[in-house]
C-alpha positions in Angstrom: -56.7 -24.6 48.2 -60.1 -26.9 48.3 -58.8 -28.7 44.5 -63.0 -29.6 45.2 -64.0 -26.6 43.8 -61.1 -25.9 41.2 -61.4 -29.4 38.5 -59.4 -27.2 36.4 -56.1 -27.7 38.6 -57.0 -30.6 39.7 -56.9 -32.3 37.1 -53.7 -31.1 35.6 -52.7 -32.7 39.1 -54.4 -35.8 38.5 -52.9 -36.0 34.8 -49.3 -35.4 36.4 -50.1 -38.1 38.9 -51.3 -40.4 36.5 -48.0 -40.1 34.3 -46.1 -40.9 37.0 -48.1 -43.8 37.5 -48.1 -45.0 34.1 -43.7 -44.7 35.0 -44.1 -46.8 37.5 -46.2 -49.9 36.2 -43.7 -49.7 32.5 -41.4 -52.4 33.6 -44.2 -54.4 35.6 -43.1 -58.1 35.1 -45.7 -61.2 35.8 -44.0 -61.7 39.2 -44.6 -58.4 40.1 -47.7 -58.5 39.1 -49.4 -61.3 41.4 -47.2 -60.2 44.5 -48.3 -58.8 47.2 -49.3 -54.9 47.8 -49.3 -52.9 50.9 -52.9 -53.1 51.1 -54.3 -56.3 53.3 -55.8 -59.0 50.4 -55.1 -57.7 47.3 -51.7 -58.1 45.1 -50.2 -55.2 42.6 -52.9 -56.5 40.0 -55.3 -56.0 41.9 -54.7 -52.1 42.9 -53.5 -52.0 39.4 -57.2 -53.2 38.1 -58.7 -50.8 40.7 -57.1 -47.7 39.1 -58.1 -48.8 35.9 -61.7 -49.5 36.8 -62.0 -46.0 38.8 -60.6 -44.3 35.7 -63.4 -45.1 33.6 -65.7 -44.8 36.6 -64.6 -41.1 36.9 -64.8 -40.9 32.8 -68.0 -42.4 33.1 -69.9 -39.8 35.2 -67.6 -36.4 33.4 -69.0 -38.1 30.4 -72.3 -37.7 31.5 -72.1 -34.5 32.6 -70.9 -33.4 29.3 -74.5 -34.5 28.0 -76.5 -33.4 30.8 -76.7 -36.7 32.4 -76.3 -37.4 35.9 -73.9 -40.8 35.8 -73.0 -43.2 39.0 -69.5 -44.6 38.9 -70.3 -47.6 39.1 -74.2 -48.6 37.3 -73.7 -51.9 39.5 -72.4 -50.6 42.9 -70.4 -52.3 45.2 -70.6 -55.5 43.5 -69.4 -54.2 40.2 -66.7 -52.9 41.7 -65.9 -55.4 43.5 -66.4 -58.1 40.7 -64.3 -56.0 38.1 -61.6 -56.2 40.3 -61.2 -59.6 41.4 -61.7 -60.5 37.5 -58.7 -58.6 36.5 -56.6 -59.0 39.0 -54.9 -62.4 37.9 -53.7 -61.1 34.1 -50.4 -60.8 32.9 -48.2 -58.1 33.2 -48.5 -57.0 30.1 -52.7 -57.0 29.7 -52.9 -55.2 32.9 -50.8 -52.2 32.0 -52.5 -52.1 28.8 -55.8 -51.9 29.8 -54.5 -48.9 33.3 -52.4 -46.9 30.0 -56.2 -47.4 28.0 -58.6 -46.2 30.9 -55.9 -43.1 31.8 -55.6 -42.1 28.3 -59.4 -42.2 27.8 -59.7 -40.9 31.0 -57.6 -37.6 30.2 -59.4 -37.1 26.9 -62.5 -36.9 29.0 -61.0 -34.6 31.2 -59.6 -32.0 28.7 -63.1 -31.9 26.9 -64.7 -31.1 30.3 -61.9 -28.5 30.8 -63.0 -27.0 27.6 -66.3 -26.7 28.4 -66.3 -25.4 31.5 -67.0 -27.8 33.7 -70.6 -28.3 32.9 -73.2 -29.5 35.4 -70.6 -30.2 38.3 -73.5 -30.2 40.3 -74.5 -33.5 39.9 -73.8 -36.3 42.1 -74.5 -39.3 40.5 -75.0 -41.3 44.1 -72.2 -40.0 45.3 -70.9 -37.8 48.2 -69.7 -35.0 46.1 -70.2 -33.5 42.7 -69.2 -34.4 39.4 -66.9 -31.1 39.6 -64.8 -32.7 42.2 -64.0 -35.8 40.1 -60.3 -34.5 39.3 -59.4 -34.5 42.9 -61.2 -37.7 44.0 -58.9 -39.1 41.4 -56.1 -37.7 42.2 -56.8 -38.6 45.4 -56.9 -42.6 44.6 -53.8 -42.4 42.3 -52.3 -40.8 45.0 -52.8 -43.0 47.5 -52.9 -46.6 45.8 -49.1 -45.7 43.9 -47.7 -45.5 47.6 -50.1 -48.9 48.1 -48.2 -50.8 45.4 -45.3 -50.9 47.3 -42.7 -50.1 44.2 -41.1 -47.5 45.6 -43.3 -44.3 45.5 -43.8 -43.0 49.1 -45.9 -40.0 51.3 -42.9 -38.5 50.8 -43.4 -38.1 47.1 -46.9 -36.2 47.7 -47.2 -33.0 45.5 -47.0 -30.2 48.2 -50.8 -29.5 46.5 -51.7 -32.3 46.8 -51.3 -32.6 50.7 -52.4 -29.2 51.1 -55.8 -30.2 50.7 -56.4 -33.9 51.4 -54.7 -33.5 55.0 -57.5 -30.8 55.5 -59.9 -33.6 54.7 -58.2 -36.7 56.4 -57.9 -34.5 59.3 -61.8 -33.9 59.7 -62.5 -37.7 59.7 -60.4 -38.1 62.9 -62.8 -37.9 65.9 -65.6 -40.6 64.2 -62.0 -42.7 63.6 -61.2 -42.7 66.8 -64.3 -44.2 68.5 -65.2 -43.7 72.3 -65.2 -40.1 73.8 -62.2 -41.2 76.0 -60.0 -41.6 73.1 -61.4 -38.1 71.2 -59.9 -36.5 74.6 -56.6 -38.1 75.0 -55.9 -37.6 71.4 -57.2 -34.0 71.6 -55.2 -33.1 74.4 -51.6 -34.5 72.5 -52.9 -32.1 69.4 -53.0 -29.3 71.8 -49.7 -30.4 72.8 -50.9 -31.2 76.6 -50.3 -34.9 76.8 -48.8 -37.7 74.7 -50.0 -39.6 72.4 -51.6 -42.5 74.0 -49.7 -46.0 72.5 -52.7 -47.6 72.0 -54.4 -44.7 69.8 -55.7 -46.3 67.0 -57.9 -44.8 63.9 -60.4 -47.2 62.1 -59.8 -47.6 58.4 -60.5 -44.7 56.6 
């Protein structure tokens, strides 16, 4: 299933992943907070402030849709997103899962309107890579993947089967840019065809 081209199911998806999210960051305390995540730099506020931020980026371009307009995620770029991170990353526990509750919840409401209106002008892109139709997945997606980089306890191995079914797909197609010079294409395609092992020093670069 390509959850690209089906917002409808991806977005129930995206609304289950973001309830269990919303679990998750409940009994958040200050310490918890400012400690460290799984991801290189940035603490549980910070991936926290992300999720928030990329809710209402993804509200932001459905809601434009809804009107006809074509919508960036972020008006400012890089540095917005950037810059709207680092600013929220420091707050209390309780301000930070008030304001990732807020941008779900508005976030949702966005996506049930869009439901009932059938998708409308999914075509657009908004400067991105894909469509405003694939919103629901790209979200899911980042939910996803940043509630395993909190390091609280959700894991791969708590991946909705549908989930996996389609980003693997994806993941899977970024491989031979990932993995640099033609050598290591060819050792890496030969342990995938199952004729040689897995070279030790096979390495993708960030994704």
């Amino acid at each position: 299933m390509n959850l690209e081209e089906d917002p409808q199911r991806a977005s129930q998806l995206c609304l289950e992943a973001q309830a269990r999210l919303t679990r998750r960051a409940a009994g958040l305390s200050d310490t918890d907070v400012l400690a460290p995540s799984r991801l290189p730099g940035w603490t549980v506020g910070h991936v926290l402030t992300h999720l928030a931020r990329n809710a209402d980026a993804h509200a932001r371009r459905l809601s434009g849709a809804l009107e006809g307009h074509d919508v960036p995620r972020y008006p400012g770029g890089a540095e917005q997103r950037a810059r709207e991170i680092e600013e929220g990353a420091g707050r209390a526990a309780a301000e930070t899962i008030a304001d990732l509750s807020s941008s779900m919840l508005h976030l949702e409401k966005v996506l049930n309107l869009s439901d009932a209106a059938g998708w409308p002008n999914g075509h657009l892109m908004g400067d991105d890579s894909y469509g405003v139709a694939a919103c629901p997945a790209h979200r899911l997606r980042e939910v996803e993947m940043h509630h395993v980089d909190l390091g609280l306890g959700y894991t791969p191995a708590d991946w909705p089967e549908e989930y996996v079914a389609w980003d693997l797909p994806v993941l899977l197609a970024t491989v031979p840019e990932r993995l640099g010079s033609p050598a290591k294409q060819r050792s890496f395609m030969a342990w995938l065809s199952g004729r040689g092992p897995l070279a030790p020093d096979t390495k993708l670069a960030d994704w």
